[in-house]
C-alpha positions in Angstrom: 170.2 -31.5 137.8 169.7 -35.3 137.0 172.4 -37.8 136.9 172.1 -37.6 132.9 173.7 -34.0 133.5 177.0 -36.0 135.0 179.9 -37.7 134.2 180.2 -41.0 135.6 181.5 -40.5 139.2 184.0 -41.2 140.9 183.7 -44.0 143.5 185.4 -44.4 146.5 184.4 -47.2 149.5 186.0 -45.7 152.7 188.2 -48.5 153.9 189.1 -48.4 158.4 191.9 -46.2 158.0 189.7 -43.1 156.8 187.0 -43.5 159.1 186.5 -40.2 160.9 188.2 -38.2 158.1 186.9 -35.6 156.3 185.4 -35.9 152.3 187.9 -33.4 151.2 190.9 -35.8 152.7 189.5 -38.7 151.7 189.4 -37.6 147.8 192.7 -35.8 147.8 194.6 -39.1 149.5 192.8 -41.4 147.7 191.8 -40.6 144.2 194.8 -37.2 144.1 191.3 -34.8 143.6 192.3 -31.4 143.4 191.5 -28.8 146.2 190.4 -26.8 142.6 188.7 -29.8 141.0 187.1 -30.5 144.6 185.6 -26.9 145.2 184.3 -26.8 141.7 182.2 -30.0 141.9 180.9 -29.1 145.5 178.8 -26.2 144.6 176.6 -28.5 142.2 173.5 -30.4 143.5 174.9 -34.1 143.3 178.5 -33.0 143.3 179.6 -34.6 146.7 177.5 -37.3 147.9 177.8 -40.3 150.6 175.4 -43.3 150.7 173.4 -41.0 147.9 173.0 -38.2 150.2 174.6 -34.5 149.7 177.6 -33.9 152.0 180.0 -30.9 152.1 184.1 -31.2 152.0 183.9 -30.7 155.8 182.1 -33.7 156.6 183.2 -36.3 158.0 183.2 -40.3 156.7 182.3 -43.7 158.7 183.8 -47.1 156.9 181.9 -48.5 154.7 180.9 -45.1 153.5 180.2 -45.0 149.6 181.7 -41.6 148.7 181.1 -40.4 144.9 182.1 -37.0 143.3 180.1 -36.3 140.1 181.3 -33.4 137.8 178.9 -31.5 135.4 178.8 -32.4 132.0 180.0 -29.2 129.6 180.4 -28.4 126.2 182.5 -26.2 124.1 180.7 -23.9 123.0 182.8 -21.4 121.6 184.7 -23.9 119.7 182.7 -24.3 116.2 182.0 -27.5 115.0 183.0 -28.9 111.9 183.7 -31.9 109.4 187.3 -32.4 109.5 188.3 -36.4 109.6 189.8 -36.9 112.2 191.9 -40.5 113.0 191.7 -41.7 116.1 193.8 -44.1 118.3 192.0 -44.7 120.9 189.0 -43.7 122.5 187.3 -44.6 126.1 184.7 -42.6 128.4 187.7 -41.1 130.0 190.1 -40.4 126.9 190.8 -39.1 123.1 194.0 -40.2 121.2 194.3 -39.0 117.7 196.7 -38.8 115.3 197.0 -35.2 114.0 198.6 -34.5 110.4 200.6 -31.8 109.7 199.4 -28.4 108.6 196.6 -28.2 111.2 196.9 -26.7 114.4 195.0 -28.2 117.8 193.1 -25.6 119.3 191.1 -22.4 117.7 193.9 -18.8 118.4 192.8 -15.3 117.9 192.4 -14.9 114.2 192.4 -18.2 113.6 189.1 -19.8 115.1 187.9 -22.5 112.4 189.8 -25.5 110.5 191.6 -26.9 114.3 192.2 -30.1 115.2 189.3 -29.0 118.2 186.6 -28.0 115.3 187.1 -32.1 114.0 186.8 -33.5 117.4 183.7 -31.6 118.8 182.0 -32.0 115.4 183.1 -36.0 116.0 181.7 -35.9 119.7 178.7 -33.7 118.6 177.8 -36.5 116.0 178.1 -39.3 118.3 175.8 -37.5 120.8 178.4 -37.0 123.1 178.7 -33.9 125.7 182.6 -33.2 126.6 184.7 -30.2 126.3 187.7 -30.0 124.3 190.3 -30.7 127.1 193.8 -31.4 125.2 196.7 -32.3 127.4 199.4 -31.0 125.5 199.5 -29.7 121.6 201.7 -29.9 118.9 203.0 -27.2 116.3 201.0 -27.1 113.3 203.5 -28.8 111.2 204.2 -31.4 114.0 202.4 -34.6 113.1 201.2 -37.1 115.4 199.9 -37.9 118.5 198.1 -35.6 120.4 195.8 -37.0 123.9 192.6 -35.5 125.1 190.7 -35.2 128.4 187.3 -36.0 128.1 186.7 -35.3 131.9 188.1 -32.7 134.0 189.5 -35.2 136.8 191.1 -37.0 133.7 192.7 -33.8 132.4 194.1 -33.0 136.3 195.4 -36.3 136.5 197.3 -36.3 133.4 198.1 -32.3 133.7 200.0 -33.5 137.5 201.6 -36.4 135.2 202.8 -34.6 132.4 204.6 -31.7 135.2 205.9 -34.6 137.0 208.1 -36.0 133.9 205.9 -39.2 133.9 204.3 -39.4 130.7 207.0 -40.7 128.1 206.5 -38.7 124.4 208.8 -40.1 121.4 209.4 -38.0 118.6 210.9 -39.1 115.2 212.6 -36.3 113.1 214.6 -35.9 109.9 217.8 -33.6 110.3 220.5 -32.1 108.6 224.3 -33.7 109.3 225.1 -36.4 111.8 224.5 -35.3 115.7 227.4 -35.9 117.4 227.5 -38.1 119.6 225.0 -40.1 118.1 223.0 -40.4 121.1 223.4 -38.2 124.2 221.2 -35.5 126.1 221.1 -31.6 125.5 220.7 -29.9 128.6 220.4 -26.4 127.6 217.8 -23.6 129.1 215.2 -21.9 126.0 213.5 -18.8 126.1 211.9 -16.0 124.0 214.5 -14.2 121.9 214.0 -11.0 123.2 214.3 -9.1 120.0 212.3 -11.8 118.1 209.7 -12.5 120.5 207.7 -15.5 119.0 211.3 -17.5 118.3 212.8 -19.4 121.0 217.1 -19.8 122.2 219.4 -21.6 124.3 219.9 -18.9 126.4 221.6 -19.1 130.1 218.8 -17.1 131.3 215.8 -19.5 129.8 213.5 -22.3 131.5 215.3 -25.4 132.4 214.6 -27.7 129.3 216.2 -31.7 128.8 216.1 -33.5 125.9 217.6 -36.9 124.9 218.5 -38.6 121.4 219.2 -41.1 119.5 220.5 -41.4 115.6 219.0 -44.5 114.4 219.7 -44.0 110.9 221.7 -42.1 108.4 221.9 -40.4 104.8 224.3 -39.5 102.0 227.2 -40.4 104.4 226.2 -38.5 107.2 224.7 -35.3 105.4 221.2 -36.0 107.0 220.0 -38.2 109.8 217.1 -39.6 111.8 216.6 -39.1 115.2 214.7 -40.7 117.9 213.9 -37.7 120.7 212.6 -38.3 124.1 211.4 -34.8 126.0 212.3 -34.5 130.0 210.5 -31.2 129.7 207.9 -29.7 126.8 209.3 -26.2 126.0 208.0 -24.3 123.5 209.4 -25.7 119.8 212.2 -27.4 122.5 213.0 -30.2 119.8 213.7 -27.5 117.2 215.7 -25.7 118.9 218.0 -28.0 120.8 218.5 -29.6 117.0 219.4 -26.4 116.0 221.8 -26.0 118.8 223.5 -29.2 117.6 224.2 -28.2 114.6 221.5 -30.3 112.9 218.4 -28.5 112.2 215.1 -30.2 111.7 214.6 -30.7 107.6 212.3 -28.3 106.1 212.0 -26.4 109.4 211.3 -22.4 108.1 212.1 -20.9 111.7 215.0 -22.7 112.7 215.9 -24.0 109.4 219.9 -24.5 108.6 221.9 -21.3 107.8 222.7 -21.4 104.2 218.7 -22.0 103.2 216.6 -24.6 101.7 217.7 -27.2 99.5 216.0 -30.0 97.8 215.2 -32.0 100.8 213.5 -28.9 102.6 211.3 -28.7 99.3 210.6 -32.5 99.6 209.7 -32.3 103.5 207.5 -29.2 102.6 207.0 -29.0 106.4 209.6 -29.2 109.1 210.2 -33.2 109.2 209.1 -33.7 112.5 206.7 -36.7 114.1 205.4 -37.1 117.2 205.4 -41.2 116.7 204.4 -42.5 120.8 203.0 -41.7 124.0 203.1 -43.8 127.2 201.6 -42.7 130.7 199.3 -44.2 133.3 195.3 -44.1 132.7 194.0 -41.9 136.0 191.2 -44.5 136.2 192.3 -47.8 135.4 196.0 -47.4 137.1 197.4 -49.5 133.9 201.0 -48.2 131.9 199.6 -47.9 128.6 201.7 -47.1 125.2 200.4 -45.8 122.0 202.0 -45.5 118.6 201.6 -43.5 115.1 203.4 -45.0 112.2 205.3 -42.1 110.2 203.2 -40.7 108.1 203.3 -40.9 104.0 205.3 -37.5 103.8 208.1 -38.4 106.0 208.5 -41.7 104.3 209.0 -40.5 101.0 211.6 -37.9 102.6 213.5 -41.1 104.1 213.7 -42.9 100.8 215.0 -38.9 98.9 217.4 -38.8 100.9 218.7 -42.0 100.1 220.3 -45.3 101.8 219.1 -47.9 103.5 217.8 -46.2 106.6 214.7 -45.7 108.7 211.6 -45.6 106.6 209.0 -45.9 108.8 208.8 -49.8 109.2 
């Protein structure tokens, strides 16, 4: 296979302190490559190479060695192209940010294979003549708007996987609840799981998966009847957010699943979707080393919620 058939590789010089160690040491200490990223890219024909020349995991390195690790370009091919706009954030050789609406999910599910978030982008990529697979790092619910980040290589998508385990990749949320948290701003440390007689709705249960998130209340509505909260995830359970709300006592506005007890009311019909925004992610680019931050300004729909339900609160300035 040519070089064209690559992604750009990934270059290390082997300094005095790795001379005499083997390839696979000197990739896993120095660039964190995976033992199952590093025994995918060694079967290929220009997957390991020093000074330009094939070498195996085994072999060992001299200083001044120039080691490279090239991964095959793929496609997805069973995702289905198609012309959804898609707005993106940011874009490099390494990474996709977009900004999803609400009332799309991110990646094709039995039954429901067209219309995702991953039929825009691979039709975007496919158009620009690029070949990358559909690599996202983490997704949001359907009605979830925001931001969602994309691999474009699969060293990219270990390196923020091992991130996003380790806590280390900071994701804000804005949402629109009913009543006034109380405190204001704390942490809910309470374990989720399946409900075992409901199996696709999540509870606090004292059997679940450990699951942290903290808040804020930075503005409030009708004297305390509805609020917005600022929500920082420790860990990324399944619909956490809505549940720990819910576990408060102030369920996410227009939220069908975990809505409030006594129904919907007007502001439910206004939200038309559960009012929840996924409004900034920060983490460390695997290739450049540099904290980087990225925002999404609240969408149209959730603005126009803020000003129904009334005051002089957050608006999405």
């Amino acid at each position: 296979m040519s070089e064209a058939g690559y992604y750009k590789p990934l270059t290390v010089t082997v300094e005095e302190r790795d001379h005499g160690q083997q390839v696979r040491t000197v990739l896993e200490r120095r660039l964190g490559v995976s033992r199952k990223l590093l025994s995918r890219v060694k079967l290929t024909e220009l997957g390991l190479t020093v000074n330009g020349k094939r070498v195996y995991t085994s072999d060992r390195v001299s200083t001044g060695d120039l080691l490279q690790v090239r991964m095959e370009k793929e496609r997805s091919d069973d995702i289905l192209p198609e012309p959804i706009p898609i707005e993106v954030v940011f874009e490099d050789d390494d990474l996709l940010i977009v900004n999803k609406p609400a009332g799309i999910i991110v990646h094709p599910t039995h039954g429901h294979y067209t219309g995702t978030l991953a039929n825009g982008v691979v039709h975007y990529w496919q158009e620009r003549g690029e070949i990358v697979r559909f690599r996202p790092i983490h997704r949001l619910d359907e009605h979830t708007s925001g931001l969602v980040v994309i691999a474009k290589t699969p060293y990219v998508h270990q390196q923020l996987s091992e991130q996003l385990q380790a806590g280390t990749i900071e994701k804000r949320y804005l949402a629109f609840v009913y009543g006034k948290p109380e405190p204001s701003e704390g942490t809910v440390n309470e374990p989720i799981d399946r409900d075992p007689e409901r199996p696709h709705i999540r509870i606090v249960t004292p059997e679940g998966y450990p699951s942290v998130t903290h808040y804020e209340t930075i503005a409030q509505y009708n004297e305390g009847t509805a609020s917005c909260v600022r929500l920082n995830l420790e860990t990324g359970r399944t619909h956490q957010i809505r549940v720990h709300m819910k576990f408060l006592g102030c369920p996410l506005i227009g939220d069908d699943m975990y809505g409030r007890e006594e129904g919907h009311g007007p502001a439910d019909e206004k939200a038309r979707r559960q009012a929840l925004h996924a409004e900034s992610i920060a983490f460390t680019h695997p290739m450049t080393a540099e904290r980087m931050t990225w925002k999404a300004p609240l969408p149209e729909d959730l603005q126009q919620l803020a000003h129904f339900l009334g005051g002089s609160g957050y608006d999405g300035d």
